[in-house]
Structure formats: structure tokens, C-alpha cells
N, C-alpha and C positions, 0 to 999 in steps of 0.2 A: 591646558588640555580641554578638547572641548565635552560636550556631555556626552555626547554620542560614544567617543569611548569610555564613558564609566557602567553603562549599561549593561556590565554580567561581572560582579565579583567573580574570582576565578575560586571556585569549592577544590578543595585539598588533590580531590581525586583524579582532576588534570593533570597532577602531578606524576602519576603510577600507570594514567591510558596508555601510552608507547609500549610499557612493559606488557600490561593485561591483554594487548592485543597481541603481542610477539606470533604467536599463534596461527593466527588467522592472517595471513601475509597477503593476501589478494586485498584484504578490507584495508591493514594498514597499508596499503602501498597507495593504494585509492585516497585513503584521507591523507597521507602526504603529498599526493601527486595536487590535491586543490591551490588552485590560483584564484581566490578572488574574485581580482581583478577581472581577468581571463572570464570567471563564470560570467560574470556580468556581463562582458562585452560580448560573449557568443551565444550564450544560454540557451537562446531560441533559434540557435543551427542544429540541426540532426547529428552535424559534426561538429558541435560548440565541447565545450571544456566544461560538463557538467560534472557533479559526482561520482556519481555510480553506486551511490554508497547506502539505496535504498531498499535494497533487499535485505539488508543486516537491521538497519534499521527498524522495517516490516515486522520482522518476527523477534526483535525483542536482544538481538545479541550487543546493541548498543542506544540507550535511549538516545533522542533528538538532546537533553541537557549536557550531555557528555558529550556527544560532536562539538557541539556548538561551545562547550564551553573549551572543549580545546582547540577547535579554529582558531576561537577567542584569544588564548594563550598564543598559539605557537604560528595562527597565519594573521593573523590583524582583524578579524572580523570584526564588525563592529554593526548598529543597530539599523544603518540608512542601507547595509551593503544589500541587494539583490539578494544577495543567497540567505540571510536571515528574513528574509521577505517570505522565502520560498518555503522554510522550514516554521516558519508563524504560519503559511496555508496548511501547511500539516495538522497542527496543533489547533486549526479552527474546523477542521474536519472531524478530529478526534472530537473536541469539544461538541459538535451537531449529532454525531452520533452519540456522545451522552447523553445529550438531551430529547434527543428524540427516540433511541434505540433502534429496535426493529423495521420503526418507522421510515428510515433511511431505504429500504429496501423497496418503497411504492412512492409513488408522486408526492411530493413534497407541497408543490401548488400543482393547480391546470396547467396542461401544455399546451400545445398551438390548439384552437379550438377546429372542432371537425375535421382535424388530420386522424384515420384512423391506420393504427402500426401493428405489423405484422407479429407472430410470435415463433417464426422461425428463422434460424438463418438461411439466406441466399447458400449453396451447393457452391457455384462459383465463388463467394466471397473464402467460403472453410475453406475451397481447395485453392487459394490465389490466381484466380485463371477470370477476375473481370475483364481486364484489359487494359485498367488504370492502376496505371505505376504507382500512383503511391499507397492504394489501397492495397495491392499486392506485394508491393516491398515490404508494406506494413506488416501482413500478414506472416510472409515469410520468417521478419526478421523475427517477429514474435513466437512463431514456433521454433527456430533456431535457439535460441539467446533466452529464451524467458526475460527481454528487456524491452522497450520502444521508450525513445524520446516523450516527453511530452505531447511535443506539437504532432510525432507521429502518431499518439495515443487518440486527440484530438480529433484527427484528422479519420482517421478510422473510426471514432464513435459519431460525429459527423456524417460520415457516409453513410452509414446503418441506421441512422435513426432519421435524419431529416431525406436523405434522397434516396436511400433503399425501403424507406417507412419499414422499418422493423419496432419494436416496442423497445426502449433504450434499457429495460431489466435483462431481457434476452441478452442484449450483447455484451453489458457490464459483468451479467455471470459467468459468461463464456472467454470473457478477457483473464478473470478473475482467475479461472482454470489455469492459467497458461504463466501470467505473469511471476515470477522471483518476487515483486515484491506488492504482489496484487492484497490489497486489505480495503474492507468495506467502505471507511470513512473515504479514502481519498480515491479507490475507482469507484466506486458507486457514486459518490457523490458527484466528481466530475462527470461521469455518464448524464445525472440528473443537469449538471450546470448546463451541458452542452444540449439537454433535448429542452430546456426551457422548463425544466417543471421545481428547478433549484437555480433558475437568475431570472431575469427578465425577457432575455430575449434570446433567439437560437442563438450558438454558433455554430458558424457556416465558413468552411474553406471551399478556394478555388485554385487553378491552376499559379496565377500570381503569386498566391500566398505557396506554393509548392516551389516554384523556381525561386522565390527571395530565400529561403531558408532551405531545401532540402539539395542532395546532389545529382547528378546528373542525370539517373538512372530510375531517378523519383519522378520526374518530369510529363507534364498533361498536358503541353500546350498543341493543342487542335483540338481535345477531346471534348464530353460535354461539359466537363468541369470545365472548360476555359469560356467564363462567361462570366459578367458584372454581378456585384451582390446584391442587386434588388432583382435580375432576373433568379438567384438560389436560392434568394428570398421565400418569391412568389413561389418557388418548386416545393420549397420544404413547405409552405401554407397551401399546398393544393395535394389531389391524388398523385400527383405524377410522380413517376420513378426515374430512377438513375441506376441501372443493373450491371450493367457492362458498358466497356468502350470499345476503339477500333484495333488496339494491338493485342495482337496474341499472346497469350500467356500459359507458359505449359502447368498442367497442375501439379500440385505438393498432397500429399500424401498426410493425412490431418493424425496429428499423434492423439493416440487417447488419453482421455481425463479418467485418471483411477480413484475407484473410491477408497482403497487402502495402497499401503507403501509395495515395490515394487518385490517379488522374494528374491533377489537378490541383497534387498536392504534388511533383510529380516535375520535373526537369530533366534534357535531353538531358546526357547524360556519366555519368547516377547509378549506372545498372548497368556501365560499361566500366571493367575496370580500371585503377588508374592507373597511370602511368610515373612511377616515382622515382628520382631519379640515384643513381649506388651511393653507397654512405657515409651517405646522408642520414638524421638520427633520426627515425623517425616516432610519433607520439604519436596512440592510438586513441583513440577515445570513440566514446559508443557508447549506447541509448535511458536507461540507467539512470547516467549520467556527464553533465550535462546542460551542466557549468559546465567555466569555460576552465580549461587546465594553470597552476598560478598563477607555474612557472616553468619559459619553454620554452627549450630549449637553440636557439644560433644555429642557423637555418636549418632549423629542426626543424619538419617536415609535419604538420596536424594534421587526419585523417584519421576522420571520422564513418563508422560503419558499422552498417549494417543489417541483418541475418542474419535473412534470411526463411525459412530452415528452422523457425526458434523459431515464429515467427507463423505458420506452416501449424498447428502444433499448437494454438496459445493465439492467436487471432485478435484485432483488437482494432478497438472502433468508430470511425467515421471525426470522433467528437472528439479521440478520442485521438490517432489520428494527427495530430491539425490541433496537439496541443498539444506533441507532442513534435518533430514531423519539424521545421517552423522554426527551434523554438529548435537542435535539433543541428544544422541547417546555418548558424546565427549563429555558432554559435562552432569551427566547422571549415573550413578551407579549402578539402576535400571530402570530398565524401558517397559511401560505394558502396553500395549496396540491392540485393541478393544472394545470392548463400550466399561468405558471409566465408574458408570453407576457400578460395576459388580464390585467396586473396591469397596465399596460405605460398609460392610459389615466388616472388610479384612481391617478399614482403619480407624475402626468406631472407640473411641474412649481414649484418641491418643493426639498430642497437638499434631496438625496437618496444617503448615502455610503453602501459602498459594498465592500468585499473583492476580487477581481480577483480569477477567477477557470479557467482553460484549460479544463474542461469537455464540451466535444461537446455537443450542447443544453445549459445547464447550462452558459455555457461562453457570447455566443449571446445573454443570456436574460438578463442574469446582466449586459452587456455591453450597452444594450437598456432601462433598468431601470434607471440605477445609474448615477449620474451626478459626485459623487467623488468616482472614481475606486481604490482603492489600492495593491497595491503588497501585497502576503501573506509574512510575514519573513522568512526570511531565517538565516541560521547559514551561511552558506559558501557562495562565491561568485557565480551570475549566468553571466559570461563573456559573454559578445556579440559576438561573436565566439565559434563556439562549438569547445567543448576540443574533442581529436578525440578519447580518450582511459580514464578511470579512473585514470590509473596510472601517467599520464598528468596532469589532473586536479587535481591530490591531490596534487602533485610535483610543480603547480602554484597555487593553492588555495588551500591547506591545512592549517591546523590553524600553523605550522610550519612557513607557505611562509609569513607570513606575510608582514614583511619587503621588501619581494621580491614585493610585490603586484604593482600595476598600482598607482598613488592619485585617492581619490574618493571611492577606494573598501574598502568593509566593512565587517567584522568576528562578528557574533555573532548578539545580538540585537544592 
């Protein structure tokens, strides 16, 4: 056998995932439907055999060690495959934003020198009516779906920042809005890779890169994206823009970003706080915590909360709300939607766990709540030192490095 499959013990609880999911039947249909093989070979088509399975992940209803360890089990995954490649960027995302925090949210290094980037969006880009296909499919698809490919993600943060000269925080937070499975480390940070201020150098699509991977309806060739990379080069290093192309494009109607859940998702009791008998444990969750406590102590409250101070600042589409606020009230026996600080008196002198969030707002008030904080799981290691590069941290913490590791560190659950 070679090493490469010894690379993830399989922990107990691979054993019971099929069942704990039964539930949520779109997620399990999703993680059975993966092929490998398939991800590999297509990954990077718009219509490749990707997962899907990151919006669950996002907000916490299944960590990355629990995917990965039942791929591991029950599809072959193993440590050279692609798709463990893709779910280590995760995990080195997470790891930058603990180490740097906040920080994630402004330039990480200089970007192109002397380009300077707007702080609004393009009217035409919100409503999809440039006239470049795949900025507008992009668009669309993204207000439809709360989903886009990668490379459509890519591809759209690309246009905005290097040939629309937008400032790449603008459209990260605006992406953020909209996506299922939008979280800071891995859109903002890509935002950051692709305007140069988190890699070395832009990236830049063109119409090429749109007809090798995208379908037929995505398609630039004549526009002014249909042009070699040292002339997109020179654009993105100069003032010049790229606003619109030659084909018409009717516009879409841009759904709003709300700062609380939509009242149709609400029930009388949501904002009152609740009465708890003294003594009583209470166990928070909360939008990025999405799955039950896997062991609650008797009698133990298990209390969903919403802290609408975070969403006045980072708003979010009324899919989003439709996809998180249900599942948190399945698996809590209630909800308060609010600003969370009014609870510290209601839960003062009684154990309150919590899982740890690095969402600004969100963080401070679980930290002010909770008397037992805990780390979220991780698959891979979060080093107390930041790794400076991915290809760093997979090369010391990949599920390969094992043996190379520190004592103490830990792969998987």
C-alpha cells in the first residue's frame, strides 16, 4: 500500500455521517454524488463535477475533517487527489485569517503601484448589462443561485479590480453579500490573491481562458477581452478601463442585501430575550455553527443566536438568509435575532459554550457570553506562525507531512 493512502486514520464518526446527515438530503446527495476522479479531470470547467458542498461547509453544518474523512472512507480520497488539494486551500485561508485577523480585510502587501481603484461599483456591472458574457453570466448566475464556479468567481473579481479599477475590498464585500457560501478567509482572500496585494502578481483572464473552460453562452471572442496577456497586463498596470463590450445585454434587477433575516423567516419570541432557570448550561450556536452539540449535557438550553450588529455592516441576500436561518432554528431550541450583548446579564453565572468565530461583532460577543470558548475543527494544522505562501503550508502541514509535523499537531478530527 502506498503512503499516500495511509494519510487520514479514519476517526469513529465516519462511521454514523450517512445517518447524521439523513436530514439534509440535498448535502448528502451532493457528497455521494462526488467522483474524484471526475473532480479532477473537470474541476476547472464551469460545468466540471465539482462539489457543491460549500455552502454547508461555510457555515459550519459539516467541518472540512468530516468530508474529508468520509471521502476518505467510502470514495478513495487520498492525499495527491485534487480535491484534497482544494480543501488544504481552505484550511490555509482559515489559517491567514488567524493569523492575521482583521487584517484580511485591507492589503495584505502593495498592489500594482500607481493603479489607482475606484470605491464604487460599475451600475452596469450590478445590473449585468456590460456586454461581456461572462461578466454578466457571472453576475446573473450569482444573484440567481448564491453559487459561481471558481474560475467564474475569478473571473469576475478580475474584471473589477484590474480592468474596471475598482478597489478589490468593494467587490469582495459585495460578492460576500450574495454568496451561500461567501466567508472571509477564502473570498476575501482570493479577492486579495487575484488583485496582487495577497500573491505576487495579478491575475488576469481573457477571452481564451473563457472558451477553454466556460460554455457557450459565456463566450468574448471579438470583445476587448479577446486580447494577449501582456496587452491585459499593461491595462491592468495603467489607468485604462474595460466598462462594457459590444453585445447587448438586457439588465437584472439587483436583489437587496438585508441587514436582518427576511419576516417571513421570523417567529414571535425571536427578538425577546429568553428566561433561563439559574444553573441551567447553555450551549450557543450561531450562523457559522450550523450542526447539533454532538454531546449536550442534561438539561442543557441550546440557544441560536443572531447578532445583527455583524449584518448591519456585511449584509446578506435573502438566499442566504433562507439557507441559514431554518437550518439554525432545526437544530436549537431557540433563536434570538438581535444584538447578542443584551444576553450577558440574562446568562451571567451559568456555563455558556460556544464555538469561536473570527467575524467582527460576532467574535466580541461570544467572547463576552461564553465562559467555555472552543476552537472550530480543523482538518489541518493552524501553526502559530504564519505560513508565508500555500505551497509552504501544504509542504509542512499537508496530510503527506505528517510525520514531519511538530509533537502536539494534529490531522484530521
Amino acid at each position: 500500500m502506498e503512503q499516500a493512502s495511509l494519510w487520514l486514520e479514519m476517526p469513529e464518526v465516519a462511521e454514523v455521517l450517512p445517518d447524521a446527515w439523513r436530514d439534509e438530503s440535498l448535502f448528502a446527495a451532493r457528497l455521494r454524488a462526488i467522483d474524484v476522479a471526475s473532480y479532477a479531470r473537470t474541476r476547472n470547467h464551469l460545468d466540471g463535477a465539482v462539489t457543491g458542498l460549500s455552502p454547508w461547509i461555510a457555515h459550519g453544518f459539516s467541518p472540512v475533517a468530516q468530508v474529508v474523512a468520509w471521502l476518505a472512507r467510502y470514495r478513495g480520497l487520498r492525499a495527491r487527489h485534487k480535491l484534497a488539494y482544494e480543501f488544504a486551500w481552505r484550511e490555509y485561508f482559515h489559517h491567514v485569517w488567524a493569523r492575521l485577523g482583521d487584517g484580511i480585510l485591507a492589503d495584505i502587501r502593495p498592489g500594482l503601484a500607481g493603479v489607482r481603484y475606484g470605491r464604487e461599483l460599475p451600475g452596469a456591472l450590478l445590473e449585468a448589462r456590460t456586454g461581456l458574457a461572462p461578466v454578466d453570466q457571472a453576475v446573473r448566475t450569482l444573484y440567481r443561485s448564491g453559487y459561481l464556479h471558481n474560475h467564474a468567481r475569478m473571473w469576475l473579481a478580475s474584471f473589477l479590480v484590474h480592468y474596471a479599477k475598482v478597489d478589490w475590498r468593494v467587490g469582495a464585500d459585495w460578492m460576500y453579500s450574495y454568496l451561500l457560501d461567501g466567508d472571509f478567509a477564502s473570498n476575501h482572500l482570493s479577492w486579495q490573491w487575484v488583485a496582487a496585494t495577497f500573491g505576487r502578481k495579478p491575475y488576469l483572464f481573457n477571452a481564451e481562458n473563457v472558451a477553454r473552460f466556460a460554455p457557450a453562452d459565456w463566450q468574448c471572442a471579438g470583445s476587448a477581452l479577446d486580447a494577449d496577456h501582456a496587452t491585459l497586463d499593461a491595462l491592468a498596470r495603467s489607468p485604462g478601463r474595460i466598462l462594457c463590450g459590444c453585445r447587448r445585454s438586457e439588465a437584472v434587477a439587483v436583489p437587496p442585501a438585508l441587514a436582518c433575516p427576511p419576516p417571513a423567516l421570523l417567529e414571535a419570541g425571536d427578538g425577546l430575550l429568553p428566561a433561563i432557570a439559574p444553573g441551567r448550561t447553555v450551549i450557543l450556536l450561531h450562523p457559522w455553527h450550523l450542526r447539533p452539540p454532538p454531546r449536550r449535557p442534561d438539561g442543557a438550553l441550546v440557544l441560536g443566536v443572531v447578532h445583527l450588529p455583524f449584518h448591519r455592516r456585511f449584509p446578506w441576500s435573502s438566499q442566504r438568509w433562507h439557507f441559514v436561518l431554518p437550518r439554525l432554528r432545526k437544530v436549537c431550541d431557540r433563536l434570538f435575532v438581535g444584538d447578542a450583548s443584551m444576553l450577558v446579564p440574562v446568562l451571567g453565572k451559568r456555563r455558556v459554550i460556544a464555538e469561536r468565530t473570527r467575524y467582527p461583532e460576532y467574535r466580541e460577543v461570544l467572547q463576552a457570553l461564553a465562559t467555555d470558548l472552543r476552537e472550530p475543527p480543523r482538518w489541518l494544522p493552524d501553526p502559530p506562525a504564519l505560513s508565508p505562501s500555500f505551497s509552504h503550508y501544504w509542504r509542512r502541514y499537508g496530510p503527506e507531512s505528517r510525520k514531519r509535523r511538530e509533537p502536539g499537531a494534529r490531522s484530521g478530527l
